[in-house]
N, C-alpha and C positions, 0 to 999 in steps of 0.2 A: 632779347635777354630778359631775364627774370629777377625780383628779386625779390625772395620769399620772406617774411616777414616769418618769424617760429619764438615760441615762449607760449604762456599759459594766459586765457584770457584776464580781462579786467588788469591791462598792464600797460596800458597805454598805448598799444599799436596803433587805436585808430586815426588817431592823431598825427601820430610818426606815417605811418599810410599816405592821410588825404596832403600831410606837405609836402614828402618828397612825390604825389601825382602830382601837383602844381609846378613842378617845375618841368623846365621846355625838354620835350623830347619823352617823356616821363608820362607813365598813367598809373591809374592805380583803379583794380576791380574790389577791393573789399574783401571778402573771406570768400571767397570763391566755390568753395569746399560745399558752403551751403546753396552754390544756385540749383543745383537738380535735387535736393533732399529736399528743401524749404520753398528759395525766393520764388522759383518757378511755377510749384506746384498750389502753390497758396496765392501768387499771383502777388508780392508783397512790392512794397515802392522801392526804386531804384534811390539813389542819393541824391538825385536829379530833381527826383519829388513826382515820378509819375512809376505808374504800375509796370511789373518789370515787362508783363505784354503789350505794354504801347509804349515802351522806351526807344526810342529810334539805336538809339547805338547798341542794346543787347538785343533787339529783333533782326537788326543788320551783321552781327556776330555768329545769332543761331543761325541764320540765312549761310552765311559764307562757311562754317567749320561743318555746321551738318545738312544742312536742307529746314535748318528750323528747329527750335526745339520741340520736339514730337513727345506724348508719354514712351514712345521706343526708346527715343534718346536719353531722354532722363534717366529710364528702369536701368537703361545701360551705365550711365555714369554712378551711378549709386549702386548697384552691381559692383563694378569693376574696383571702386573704392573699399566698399568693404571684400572684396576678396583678396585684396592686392596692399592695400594701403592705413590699413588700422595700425596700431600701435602693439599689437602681439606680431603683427609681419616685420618690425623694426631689426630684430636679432637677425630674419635670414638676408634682407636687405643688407646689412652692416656684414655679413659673411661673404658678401658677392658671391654669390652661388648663379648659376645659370635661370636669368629671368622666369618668372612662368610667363604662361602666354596673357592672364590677365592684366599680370604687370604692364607686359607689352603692350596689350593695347588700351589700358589708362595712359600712358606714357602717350601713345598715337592722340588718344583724344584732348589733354590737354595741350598738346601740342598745338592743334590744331584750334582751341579755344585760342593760347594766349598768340597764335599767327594773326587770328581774325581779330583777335581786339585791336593791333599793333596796325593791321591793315585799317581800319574803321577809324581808330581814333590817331593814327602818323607819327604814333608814339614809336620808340625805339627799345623804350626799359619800360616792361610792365610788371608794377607793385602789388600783389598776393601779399593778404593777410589771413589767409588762411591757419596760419600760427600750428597747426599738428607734425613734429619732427617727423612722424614715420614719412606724410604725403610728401614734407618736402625732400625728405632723402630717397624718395622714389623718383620723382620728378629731376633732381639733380643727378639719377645715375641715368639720366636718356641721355642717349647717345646725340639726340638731334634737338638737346635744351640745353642753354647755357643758364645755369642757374646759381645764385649767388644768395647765403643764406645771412638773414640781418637778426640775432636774435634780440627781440626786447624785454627787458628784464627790470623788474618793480619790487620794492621789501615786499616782503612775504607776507607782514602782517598785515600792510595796506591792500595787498589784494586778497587777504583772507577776510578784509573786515569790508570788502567792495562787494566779493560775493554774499558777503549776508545779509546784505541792502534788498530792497524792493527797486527792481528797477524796469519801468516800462519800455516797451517794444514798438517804437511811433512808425516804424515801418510795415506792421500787421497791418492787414485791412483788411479782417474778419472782426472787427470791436477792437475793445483797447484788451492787448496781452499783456503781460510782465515775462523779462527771462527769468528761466529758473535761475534757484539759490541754493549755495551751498553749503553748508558747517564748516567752521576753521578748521576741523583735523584734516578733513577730507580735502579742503583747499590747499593747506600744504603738502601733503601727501603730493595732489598731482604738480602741484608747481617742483617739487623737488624733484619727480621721477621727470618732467617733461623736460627740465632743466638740464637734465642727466644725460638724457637722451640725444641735447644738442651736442653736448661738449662730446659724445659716444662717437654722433657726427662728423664732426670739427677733427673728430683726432685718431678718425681713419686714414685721414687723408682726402677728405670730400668734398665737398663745394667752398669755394673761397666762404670766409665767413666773416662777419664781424659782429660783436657786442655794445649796446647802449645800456642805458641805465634810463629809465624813464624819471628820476630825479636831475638828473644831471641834464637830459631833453629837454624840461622845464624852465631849467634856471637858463640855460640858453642855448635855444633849438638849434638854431643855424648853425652855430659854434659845432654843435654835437654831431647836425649831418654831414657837415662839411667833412668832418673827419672818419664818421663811421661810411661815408660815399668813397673815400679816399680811400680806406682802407678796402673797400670791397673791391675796387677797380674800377669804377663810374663814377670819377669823383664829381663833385658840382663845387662852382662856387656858391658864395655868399651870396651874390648877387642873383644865381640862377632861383633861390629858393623864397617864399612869401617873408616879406617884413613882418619884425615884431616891434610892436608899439605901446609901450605902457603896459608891458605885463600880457598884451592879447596878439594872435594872432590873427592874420584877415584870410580867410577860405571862401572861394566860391563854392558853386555847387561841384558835386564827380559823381560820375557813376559807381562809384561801390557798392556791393551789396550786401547786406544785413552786419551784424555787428551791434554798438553800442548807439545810445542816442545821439552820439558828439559826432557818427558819421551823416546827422540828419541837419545840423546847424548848418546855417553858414554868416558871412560877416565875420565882425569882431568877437573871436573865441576867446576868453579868459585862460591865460596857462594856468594852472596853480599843481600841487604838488599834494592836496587834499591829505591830509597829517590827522585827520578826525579821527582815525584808529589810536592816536596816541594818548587823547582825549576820552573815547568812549568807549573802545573795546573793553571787555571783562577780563581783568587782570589772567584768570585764568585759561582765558582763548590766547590770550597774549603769548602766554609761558609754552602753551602746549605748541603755536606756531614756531615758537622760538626754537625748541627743542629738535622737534621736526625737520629746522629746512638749517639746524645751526652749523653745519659742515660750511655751506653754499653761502650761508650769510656772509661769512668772514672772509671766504672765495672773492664774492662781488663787493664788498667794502663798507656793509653793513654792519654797525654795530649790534652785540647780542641783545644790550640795554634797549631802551628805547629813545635815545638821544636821537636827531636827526642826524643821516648821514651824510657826511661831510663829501663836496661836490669831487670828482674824481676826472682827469682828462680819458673822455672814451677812449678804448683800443680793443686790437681785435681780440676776439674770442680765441684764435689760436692764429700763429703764422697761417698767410695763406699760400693756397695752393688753385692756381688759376686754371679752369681747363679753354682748352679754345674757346675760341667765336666760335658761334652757329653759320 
């Protein structure tokens, strides 16, 4: 089983990710999207803290799904994605029209990635944060994935005012990188259409689904996965999931791959809800995010103003609708 992590980055996923991998039976690979585009071909560090080609658990994955991750295999994985799984293929995916053959066999090979991870690591539910609705509503229409979609969802200003940060890449190991940045309009922009996209999902009738709030995460995690696990249909308890202690949470290392810096810590992680966009943003990136995503604001329980919003009990993103076990 699957469950796919979808929302727009800098919104808290990686966090949501590495705790529900911490819990038994459970893994979690990170944004997976990027192993044959990026981690591979740059050779960047695993979450583990060694290079993804001397990672014992993704050299024993490529070993078991292909013979190894080969430049053949990559060229194909990153192929198959952009032909099959961009976000302009989202419209004929949501029509159900008869597969192409690319789809098909993206569909075959991840299959076959998240079999070998499941295999390697004795996990049962493996966590993708791959976060792009189109891959995960490709992925959820295989016949032979059970996929369950968790969207995470941040105010718009906060993750409009995250992308216009400087923020390094400690996982590069060509020198020290920074991810790219983006301008507020263009941040809301895509948080709004990505947002769009899930609920487009949700309310086909498509992968069980469920909704967090990366505010609501924060103030208390457990609380929120226990229920956003519940509603997907793997639920966990409290107890299955890492304790929180004075505000932090405690992470070992996981193998994820790429993402933000918080998937490189480990120990005692500070939760907070970082509000500095309320403080520093330019009144006028403010307004213009406001404007932007204000349909969706008031959807997830966000005020237009900039007061903080007031904590909400997660629920799902729409009723669900379960398909078999694999």
């Amino acid at each position: 089983m699957v469950v796919y992590l979808a929302g727009f980055g800098r919104s808290g996923s990686t966090l949501v990710e590495r705790m529900l991998g911490a819990a038994p039976g459970w893994t979690n690979v990170g944004e997976l999207v990027d192993l044959a585009r990026a981690v591979a071909r740059a050779d960047e560090l695993c979450g583990c803290g060694a290079r993804f080609s001397r990672c014992p658990v993704w050299t024993s994955v490529g070993e078991l799904a292909f013979g190894g991750w080969s430049d053949e295999v990559l060229d194909r994985l990153v192929g198959l994605h952009r032909a099959a799984a961009r976000q302009r293929h989202l419209p004929r995916m949501l029509a159900r029209g008869v597969p192409s053959d690319q789809l098909t066999n993206l569909r075959t090979a991840y299959d076959r990635i998240y079999c070998a991870v499941a295999e390697v690591t004795g996990a049962y539910v493996v966590v993708d944060a791959s976060k792009g609705p189109a891959l995960g509503q490709a992925l959820a229409g295989s016949p032979d994935l059970d996929v369950r979609v968790l969207n995470v969802v941040r105010d718009p200003r906060a993750v409009a005012w995250s992308w216009n940060r400087e923020v390094t890449r400690p996982h590069a190991t060509g020198g020290e990188a920074r991810m790219w940045r983006i301008a507020a309009p263009r941040a809301a922009a895509q948080w709004s259409a990505l947002q769009l996209e899930v609920q487009a999902i949700a309310g086909i009738g498509g992968p069980r689904a469920a909704r967090i709030r990366y505010e609501d995460f924060v103030a208390d995690p457990v609380r929120t996965l226990v229920s956003a696990t519940t509603d997907l249909g793997v639920p966990l308890s409290a107890d299955d999931l890492p304790a929180v202690h004075g505000g932090a949470l405690r992470l070992g290392p996981s193998h994820g791959l790429s993402g933000n810096p918080s998937r490189f810590r480990s120990g005692e992680i500070p939760l907070r809800r970082d509000d500095s966009w309320t403080r520093e943003m330019p009144l006028g990136s403010r307004r213009v995010v406001t404007a932007l995503t204000l349909p969706l604001l008031a959807a997830y329980g966000y005020p237009a103003t900039q007061r903080r919003p007031r904590p909400t009990t997660p629920r799902p993103a729409e009723r669900d609708r379960t398909r078999g076990p694999r």
